[in-house]
MIRO-733634 format. One record per residue (C-alpha): residue number from 1; residue in three letters; x, y, z. Coordinates in Angstrom, 1 decimal, padded with zeros to 4 digits. Example, Ala and Ser with C-alpha at 12.3 -4.5 7.8 and 13.67 -1.06 7.14 Angstrom:
BEGIN
NODE   i  aa      u      v      w
NODE   1 ala  012.3 -004.5  007.8
NODE   2 ser  013.7 -001.1  007.1
END
This chain:
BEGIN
NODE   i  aa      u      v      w
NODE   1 unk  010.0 -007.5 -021.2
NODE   2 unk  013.4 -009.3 -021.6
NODE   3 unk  015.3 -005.9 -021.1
NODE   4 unk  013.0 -005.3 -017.4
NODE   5 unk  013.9 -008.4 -016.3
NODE   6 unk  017.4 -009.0 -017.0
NODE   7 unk  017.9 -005.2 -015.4
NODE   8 unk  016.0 -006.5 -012.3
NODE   9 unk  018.2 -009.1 -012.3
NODE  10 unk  021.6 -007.4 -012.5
NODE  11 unk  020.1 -005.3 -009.9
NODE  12 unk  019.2 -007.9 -007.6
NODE  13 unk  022.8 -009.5 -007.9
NODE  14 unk  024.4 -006.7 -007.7
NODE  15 unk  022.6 -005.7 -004.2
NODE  16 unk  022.9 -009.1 -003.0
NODE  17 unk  026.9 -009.1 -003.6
NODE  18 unk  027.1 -005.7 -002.0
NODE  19 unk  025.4 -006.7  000.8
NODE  20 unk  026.7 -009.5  001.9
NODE  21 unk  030.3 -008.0  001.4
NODE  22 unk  029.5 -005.5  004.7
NODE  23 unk  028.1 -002.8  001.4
NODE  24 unk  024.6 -001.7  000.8
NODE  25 unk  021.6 -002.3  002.5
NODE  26 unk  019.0 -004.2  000.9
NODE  27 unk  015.3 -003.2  001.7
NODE  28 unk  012.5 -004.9 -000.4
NODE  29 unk  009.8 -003.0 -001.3
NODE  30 unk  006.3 -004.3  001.0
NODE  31 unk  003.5 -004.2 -002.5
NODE  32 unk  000.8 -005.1  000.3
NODE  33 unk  001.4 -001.6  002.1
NODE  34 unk  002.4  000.3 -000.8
NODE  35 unk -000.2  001.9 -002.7
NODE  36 unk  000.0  004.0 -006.5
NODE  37 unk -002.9  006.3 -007.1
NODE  38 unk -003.5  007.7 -010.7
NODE  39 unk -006.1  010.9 -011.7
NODE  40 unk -006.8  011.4 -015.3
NODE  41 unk -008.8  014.3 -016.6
NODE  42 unk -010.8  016.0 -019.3
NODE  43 unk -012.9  018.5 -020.0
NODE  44 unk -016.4  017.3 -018.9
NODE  45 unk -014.7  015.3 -015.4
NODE  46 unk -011.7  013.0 -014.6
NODE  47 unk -011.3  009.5 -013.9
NODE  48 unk -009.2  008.0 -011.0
NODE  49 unk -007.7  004.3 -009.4
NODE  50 unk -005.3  002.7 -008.3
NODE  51 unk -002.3  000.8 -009.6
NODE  52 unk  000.2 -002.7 -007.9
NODE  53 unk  003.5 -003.1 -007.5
NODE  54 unk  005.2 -006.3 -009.0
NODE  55 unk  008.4 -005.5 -007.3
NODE  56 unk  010.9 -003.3 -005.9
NODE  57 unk  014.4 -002.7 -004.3
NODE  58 unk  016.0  000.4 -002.5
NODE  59 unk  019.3  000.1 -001.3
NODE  60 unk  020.6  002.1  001.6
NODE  61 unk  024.3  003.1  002.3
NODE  62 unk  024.7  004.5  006.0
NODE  63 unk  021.7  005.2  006.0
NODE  64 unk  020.5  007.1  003.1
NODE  65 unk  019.4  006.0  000.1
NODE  66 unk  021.9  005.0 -003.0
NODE  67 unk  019.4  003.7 -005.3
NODE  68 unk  016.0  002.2 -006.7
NODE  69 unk  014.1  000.3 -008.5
NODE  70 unk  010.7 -000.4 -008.8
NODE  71 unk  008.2 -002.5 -011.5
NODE  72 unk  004.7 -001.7 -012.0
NODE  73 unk  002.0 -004.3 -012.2
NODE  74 unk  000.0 -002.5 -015.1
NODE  75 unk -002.2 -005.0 -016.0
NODE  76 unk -003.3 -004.6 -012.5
NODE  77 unk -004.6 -000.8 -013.1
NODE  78 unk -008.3 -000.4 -011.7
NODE  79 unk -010.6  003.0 -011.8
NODE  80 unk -011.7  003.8 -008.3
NODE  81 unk -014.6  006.6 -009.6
NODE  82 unk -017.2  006.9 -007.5
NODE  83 unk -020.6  006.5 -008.4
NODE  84 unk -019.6  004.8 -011.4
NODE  85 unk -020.9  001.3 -011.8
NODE  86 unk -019.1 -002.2 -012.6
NODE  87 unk -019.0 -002.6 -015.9
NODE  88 unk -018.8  001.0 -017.1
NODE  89 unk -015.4  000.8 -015.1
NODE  90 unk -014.8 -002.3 -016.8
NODE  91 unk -015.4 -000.5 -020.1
NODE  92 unk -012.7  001.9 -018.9
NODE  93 unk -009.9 -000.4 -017.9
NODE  94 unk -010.1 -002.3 -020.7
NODE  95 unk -009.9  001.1 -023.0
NODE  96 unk -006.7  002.3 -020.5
NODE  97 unk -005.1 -001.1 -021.3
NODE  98 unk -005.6 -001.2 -024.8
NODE  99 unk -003.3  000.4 -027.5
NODE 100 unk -004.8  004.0 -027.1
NODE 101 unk -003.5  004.7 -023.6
NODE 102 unk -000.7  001.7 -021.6
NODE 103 unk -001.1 -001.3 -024.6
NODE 104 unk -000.8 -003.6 -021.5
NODE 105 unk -001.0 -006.2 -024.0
NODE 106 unk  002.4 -005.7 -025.3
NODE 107 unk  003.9 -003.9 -022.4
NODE 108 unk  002.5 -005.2 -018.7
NODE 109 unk  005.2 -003.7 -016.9
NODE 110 unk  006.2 -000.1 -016.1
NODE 111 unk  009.3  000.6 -014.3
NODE 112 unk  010.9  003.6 -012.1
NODE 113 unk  015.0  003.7 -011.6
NODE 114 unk  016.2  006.5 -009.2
NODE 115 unk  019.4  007.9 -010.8
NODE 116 unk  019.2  010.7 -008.0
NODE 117 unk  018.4  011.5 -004.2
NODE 118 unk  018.9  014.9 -003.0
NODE 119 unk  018.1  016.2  000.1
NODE 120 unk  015.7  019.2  000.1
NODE 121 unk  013.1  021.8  001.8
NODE 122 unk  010.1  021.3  000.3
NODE 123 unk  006.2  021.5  000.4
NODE 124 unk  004.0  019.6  002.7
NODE 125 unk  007.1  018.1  004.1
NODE 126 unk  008.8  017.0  001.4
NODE 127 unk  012.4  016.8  002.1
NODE 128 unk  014.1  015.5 -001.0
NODE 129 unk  014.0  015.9 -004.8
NODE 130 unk  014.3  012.7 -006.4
NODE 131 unk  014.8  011.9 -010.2
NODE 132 unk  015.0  009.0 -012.1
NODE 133 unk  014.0  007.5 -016.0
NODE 134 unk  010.2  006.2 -015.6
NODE 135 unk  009.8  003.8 -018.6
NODE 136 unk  006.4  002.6 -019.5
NODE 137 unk  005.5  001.2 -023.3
NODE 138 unk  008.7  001.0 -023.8
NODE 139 unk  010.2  004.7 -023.5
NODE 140 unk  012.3  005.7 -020.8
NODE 141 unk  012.3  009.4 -019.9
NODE 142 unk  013.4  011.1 -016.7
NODE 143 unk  011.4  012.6 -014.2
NODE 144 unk  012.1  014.5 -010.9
NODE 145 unk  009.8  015.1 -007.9
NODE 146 unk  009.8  016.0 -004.6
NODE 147 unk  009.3  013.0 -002.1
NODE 148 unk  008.8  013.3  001.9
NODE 149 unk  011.1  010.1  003.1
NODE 150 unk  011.3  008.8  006.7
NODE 151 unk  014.3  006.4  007.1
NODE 152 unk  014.1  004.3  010.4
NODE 153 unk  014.5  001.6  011.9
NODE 154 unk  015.8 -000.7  008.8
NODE 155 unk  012.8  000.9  006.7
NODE 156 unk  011.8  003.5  004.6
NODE 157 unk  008.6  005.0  003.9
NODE 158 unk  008.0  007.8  000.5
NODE 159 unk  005.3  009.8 -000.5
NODE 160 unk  005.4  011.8 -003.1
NODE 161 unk  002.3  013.5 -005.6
NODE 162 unk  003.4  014.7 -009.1
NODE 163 unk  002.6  015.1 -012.6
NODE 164 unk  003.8  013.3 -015.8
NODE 165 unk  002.9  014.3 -019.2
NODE 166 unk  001.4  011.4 -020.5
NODE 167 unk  002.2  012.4 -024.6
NODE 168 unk  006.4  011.7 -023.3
NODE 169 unk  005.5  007.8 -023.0
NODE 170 unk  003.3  008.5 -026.6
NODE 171 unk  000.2  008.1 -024.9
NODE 172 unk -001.6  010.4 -027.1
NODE 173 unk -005.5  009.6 -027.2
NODE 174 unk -007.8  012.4 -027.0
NODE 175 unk -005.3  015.0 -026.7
NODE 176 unk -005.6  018.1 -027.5
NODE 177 unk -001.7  019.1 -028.5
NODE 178 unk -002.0  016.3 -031.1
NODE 179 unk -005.2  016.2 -032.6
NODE 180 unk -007.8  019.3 -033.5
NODE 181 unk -011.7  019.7 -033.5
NODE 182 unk -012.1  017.1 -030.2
NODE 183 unk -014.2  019.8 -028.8
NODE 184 unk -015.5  018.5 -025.0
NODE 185 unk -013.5  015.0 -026.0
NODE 186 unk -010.3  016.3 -025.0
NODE 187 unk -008.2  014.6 -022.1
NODE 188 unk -006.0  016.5 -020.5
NODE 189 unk -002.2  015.6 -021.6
NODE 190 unk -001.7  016.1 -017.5
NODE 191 unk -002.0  012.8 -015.2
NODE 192 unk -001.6  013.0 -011.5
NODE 193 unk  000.1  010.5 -009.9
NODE 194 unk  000.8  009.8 -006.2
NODE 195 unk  001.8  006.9 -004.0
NODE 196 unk  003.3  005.8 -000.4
NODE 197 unk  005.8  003.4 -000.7
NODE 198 unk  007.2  001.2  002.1
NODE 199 unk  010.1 -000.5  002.2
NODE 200 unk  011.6 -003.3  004.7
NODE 201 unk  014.5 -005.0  005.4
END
């Protein structure tokens, strides 16, 4: 926790500096409008909600983006299912927070840092590759995926929709590449993730 805040911190002060000296751009990330959407499955179903930001910063250079950062609220993860009553969802959470899966406990925080922005074609109107070290429990690894960005107007707005493999960030319950004879138990080392993310000067 100390390290994700005093690197929010040195980011913060560094964008502020830069700013004000006629540098970067400053945009804070809007948490209201931003939404993070998470599917889990295994092999009798999945399981899907919704995650909060706590916080974020991109800073723009003319015009384009330079860099990153944002923190996840995980202690504010929630399963969406349908059909599924209250407290069987409750049941759920509070099994996704505990050790076995995110250990919220210990580690309420996830956070993203771009280290890359790169202009590309892609699918459903993606138009860059991004990259960057996703750290949650602790363990930073680096992911890339392709995000459709619209800069204007002293804001940006990303969507993206990817997949992590959830065993990188030892989150190894229930999976199958770690454990034998789980038969129909298995969950899927796979986890889709996808948000839209809005920024604002």
């Amino acid at each position: 926790m100390k390290k994700v805040f005093l690197t929010m911190m040195t980011a913060f002060a560094v964008f502020s500096m830069t700013a004000a000296d006629g540098g970067p751009e400053r945009l804070q990330v809007n948490t209201d409008q931003t939404t993070v959407n998470w599917v889990g499955k295994k092999v009798t179903g999945s399981h899907q909600g919704v995650l909060s930001l706590k916080s974020g910063v991109i800073s723009l250079i003319d015009g384009k983006i330079d860099a990153a950062t944002v923190v996840i609220d995980m202690t504010s993860i929630k399963c969406t299912d349908e059909g599924m009553d209250a407290e069987t969802k409750g049941k759920l959470v509070g099994h996704l927070s505990s050790p076995d899966f995110f250990n919220v406990a210990e580690h309420n925080t996830a956070q993203f840092v771009m280290t890359s922005f790169k202009s590309q074609k892609g699918d459903n109107g993606a138009n860059y590759l991004v990259t960057g070290k996703l750290t949650i429990k602790g363990i930073a690894q680096e992911i890339s995926f392709p995000a459709k960005v619209t800069i204007k107007n002293g804001s940006v707005v990303a969507e993206a929709d990817f997949t992590i493999d959830r065993t990188k960030w030892d989150i190894r319950y229930g999976s199958g590449s770690f454990f034998d004879g789980l038969g129909d138990k298995v969950i899927y080392d796979d986890m889709n993730i996808s948000f839209k993310l809005v920024a604002e000067a």
